[in-house]
Legacy VTK file of the C-alpha trace (Angstrom):
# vtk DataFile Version 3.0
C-alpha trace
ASCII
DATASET POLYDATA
POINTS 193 float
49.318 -15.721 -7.477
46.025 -17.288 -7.642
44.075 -16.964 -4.945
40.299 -18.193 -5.731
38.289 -20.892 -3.318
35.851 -23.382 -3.038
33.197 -23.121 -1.225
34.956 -26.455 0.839
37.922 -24.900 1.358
36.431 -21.697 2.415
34.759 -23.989 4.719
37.852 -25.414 5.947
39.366 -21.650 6.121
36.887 -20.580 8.776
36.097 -24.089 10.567
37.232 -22.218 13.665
34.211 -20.027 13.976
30.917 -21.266 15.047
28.943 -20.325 12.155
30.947 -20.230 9.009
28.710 -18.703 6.830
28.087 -15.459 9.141
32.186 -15.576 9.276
32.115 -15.411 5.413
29.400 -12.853 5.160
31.349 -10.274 7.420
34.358 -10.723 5.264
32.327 -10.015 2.241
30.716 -6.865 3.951
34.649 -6.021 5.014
36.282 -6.316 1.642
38.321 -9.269 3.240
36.672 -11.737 0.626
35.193 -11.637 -2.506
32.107 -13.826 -3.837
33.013 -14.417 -7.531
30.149 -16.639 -7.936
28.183 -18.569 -5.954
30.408 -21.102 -3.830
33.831 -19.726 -5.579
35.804 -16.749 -3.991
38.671 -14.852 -4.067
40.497 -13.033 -1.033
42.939 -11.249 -3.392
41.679 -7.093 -4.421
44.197 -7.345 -7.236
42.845 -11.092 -7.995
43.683 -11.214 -12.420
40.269 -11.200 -13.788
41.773 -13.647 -16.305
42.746 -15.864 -14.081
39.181 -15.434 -12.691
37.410 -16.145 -16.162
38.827 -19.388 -16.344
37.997 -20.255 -13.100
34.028 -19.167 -13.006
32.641 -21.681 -15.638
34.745 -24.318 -17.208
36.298 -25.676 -19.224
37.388 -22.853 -20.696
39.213 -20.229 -22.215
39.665 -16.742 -23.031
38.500 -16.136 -26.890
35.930 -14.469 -29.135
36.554 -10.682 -29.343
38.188 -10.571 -26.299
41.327 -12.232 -27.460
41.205 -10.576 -30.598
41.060 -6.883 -29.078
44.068 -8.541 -26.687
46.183 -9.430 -30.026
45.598 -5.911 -31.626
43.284 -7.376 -34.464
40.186 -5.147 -33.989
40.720 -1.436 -32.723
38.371 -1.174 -30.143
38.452 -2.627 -26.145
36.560 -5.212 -25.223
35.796 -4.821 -21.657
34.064 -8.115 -20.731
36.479 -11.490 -20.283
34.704 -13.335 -23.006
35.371 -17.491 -22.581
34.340 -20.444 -25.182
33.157 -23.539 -23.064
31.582 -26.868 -24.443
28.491 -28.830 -24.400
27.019 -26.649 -22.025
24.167 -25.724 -24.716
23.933 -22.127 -23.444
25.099 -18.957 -22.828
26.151 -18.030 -18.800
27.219 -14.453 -17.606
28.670 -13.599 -14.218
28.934 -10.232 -13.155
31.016 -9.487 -9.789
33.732 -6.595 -8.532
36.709 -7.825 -10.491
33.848 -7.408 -14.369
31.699 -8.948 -16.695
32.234 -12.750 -17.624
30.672 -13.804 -20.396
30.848 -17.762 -21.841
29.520 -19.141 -25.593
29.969 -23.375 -26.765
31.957 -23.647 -29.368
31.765 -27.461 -30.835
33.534 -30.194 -29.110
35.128 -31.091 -32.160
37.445 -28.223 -32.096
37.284 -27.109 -28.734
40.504 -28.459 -27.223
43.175 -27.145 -30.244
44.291 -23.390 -30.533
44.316 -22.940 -26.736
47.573 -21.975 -25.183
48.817 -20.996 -21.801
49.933 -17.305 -20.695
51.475 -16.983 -17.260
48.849 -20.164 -16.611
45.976 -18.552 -18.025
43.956 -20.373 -20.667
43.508 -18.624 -24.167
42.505 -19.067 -27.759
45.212 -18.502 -30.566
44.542 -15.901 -32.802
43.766 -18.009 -35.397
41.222 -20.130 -33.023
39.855 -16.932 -31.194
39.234 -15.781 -35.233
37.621 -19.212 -35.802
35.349 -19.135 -32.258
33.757 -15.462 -33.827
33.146 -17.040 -36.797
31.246 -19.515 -35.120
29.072 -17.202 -33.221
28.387 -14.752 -35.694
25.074 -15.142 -38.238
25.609 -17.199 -41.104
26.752 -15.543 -44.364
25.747 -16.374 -47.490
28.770 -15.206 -49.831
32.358 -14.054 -49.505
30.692 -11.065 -50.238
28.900 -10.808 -47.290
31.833 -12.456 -44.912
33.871 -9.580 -45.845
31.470 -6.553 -44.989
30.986 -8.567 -41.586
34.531 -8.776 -40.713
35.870 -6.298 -41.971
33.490 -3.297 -41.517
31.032 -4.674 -38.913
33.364 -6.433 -36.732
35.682 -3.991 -37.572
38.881 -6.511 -37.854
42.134 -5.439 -39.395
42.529 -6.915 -42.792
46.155 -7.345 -42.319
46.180 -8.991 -38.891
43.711 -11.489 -40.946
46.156 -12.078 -43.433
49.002 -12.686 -41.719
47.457 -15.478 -39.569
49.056 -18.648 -39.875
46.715 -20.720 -42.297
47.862 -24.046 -41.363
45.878 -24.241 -38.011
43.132 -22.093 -40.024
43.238 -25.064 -42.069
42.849 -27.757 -39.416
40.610 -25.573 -37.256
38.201 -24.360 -39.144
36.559 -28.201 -40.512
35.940 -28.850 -36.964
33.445 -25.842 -36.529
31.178 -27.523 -39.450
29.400 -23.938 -39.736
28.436 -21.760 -42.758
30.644 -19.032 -42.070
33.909 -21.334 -41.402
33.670 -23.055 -44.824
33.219 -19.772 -46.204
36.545 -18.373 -44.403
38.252 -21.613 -45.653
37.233 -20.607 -49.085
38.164 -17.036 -48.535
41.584 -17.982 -46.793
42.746 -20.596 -50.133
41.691 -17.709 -52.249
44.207 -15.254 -50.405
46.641 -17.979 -49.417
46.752 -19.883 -52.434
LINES 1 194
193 0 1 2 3 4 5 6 7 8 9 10 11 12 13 14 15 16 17 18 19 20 21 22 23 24 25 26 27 28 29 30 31 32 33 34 35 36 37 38 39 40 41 42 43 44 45 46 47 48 49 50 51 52 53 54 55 56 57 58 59 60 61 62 63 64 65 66 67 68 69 70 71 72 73 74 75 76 77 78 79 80 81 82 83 84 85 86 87 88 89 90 91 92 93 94 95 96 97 98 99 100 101 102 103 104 105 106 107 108 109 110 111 112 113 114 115 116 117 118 119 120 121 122 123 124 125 126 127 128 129 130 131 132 133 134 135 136 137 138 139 140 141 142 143 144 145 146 147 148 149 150 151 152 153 154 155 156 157 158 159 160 161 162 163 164 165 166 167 168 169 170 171 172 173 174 175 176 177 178 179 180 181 182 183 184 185 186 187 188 189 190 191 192
């Protein structure tokens, strides 16, 4: 159950005291509430840390490498909740009990498509969470070079790649207008036919 405030309905919470804000402070200090960010809390010590990523900063959703560890398509962990947001034109990190919070832009253009809900949690696709790394990662100059970066730097699993559904890939990946998506697209119609 989600369980994360406002700073106004904290307020309202703890109208009975005669100074709020020292109320609040002694429940931090107890371990009663938690400060997630500044004017958002939580009074829950098992609060979901995704449910907490997609409250912080938003819009947003889960994505990036973060969704791909979650959908088995690179081997290792990936211990910070990494979001995509829009037209915020740069990066944010938060950094409270419950992790690390990371958020990257993605373009507005293809922002809102590939983003589903799990147990009311916002988070890429694996295709779209695919097409958000892309995004972020340097430009490439050949297949080539796409290849060595996905497949040995990033370290993702050739088959999981394969076996993505390229009909979103298809519609997705235009939207990004980046180097490294055309180049995918390319890749993807050689593999896909």
């Amino acid at each position: 159950m989600n369980r994360i405030f406002s700073a106004h309905q904290i307020q309202e919470r703890f109208q009975r005291y005669a100074n709020v804000n020292a109320a609040v402070e002694v429940k931090i200090k107890n371990k009663d509430l938690f400060r997630l960010k500044r004017g958002l809390y939580s009074d829950d010590a098992s609060e979901n840390p995704l449910a907490i990523a997609n409250a912080l900063y938003g819009p947003s959703y889960l994505s990036f490498s973060y969704a791909l560890s979650r959908y088995g398509m690179i081997p290792e962990a990936v211990y910070a909740c990494q979001s995509a947001t829009t037209l915020k034109n740069r990066s944010k990190e938060f950094q409270n009990e419950f992790g690390r919070f990371t958020y990257r832009d993605v373009p507005a253009a293809a922002f809102p498509y590939g983003v589903q809900s799990e147990g009311g949690i916002l988070i890429a696709s694996r295709e779209k969470a695919l097409c958000d790394l892309l995004y972020l990662l340097p430009p490439q100059h050949s297949l080539k070079d796409l290849e060595a970066l996905l497949f040995e730097d990033q370290r993702l699993n050739r088959d999981e790649v394969l076996s993505l559904s390229w009909e979103p890939l298809s519609f997705l990946l235009p939207r990004y207008s980046s180097q490294n998506a055309e180049l995918f697209l390319r890749w993807g119609k050689k593999h896909h036919g």
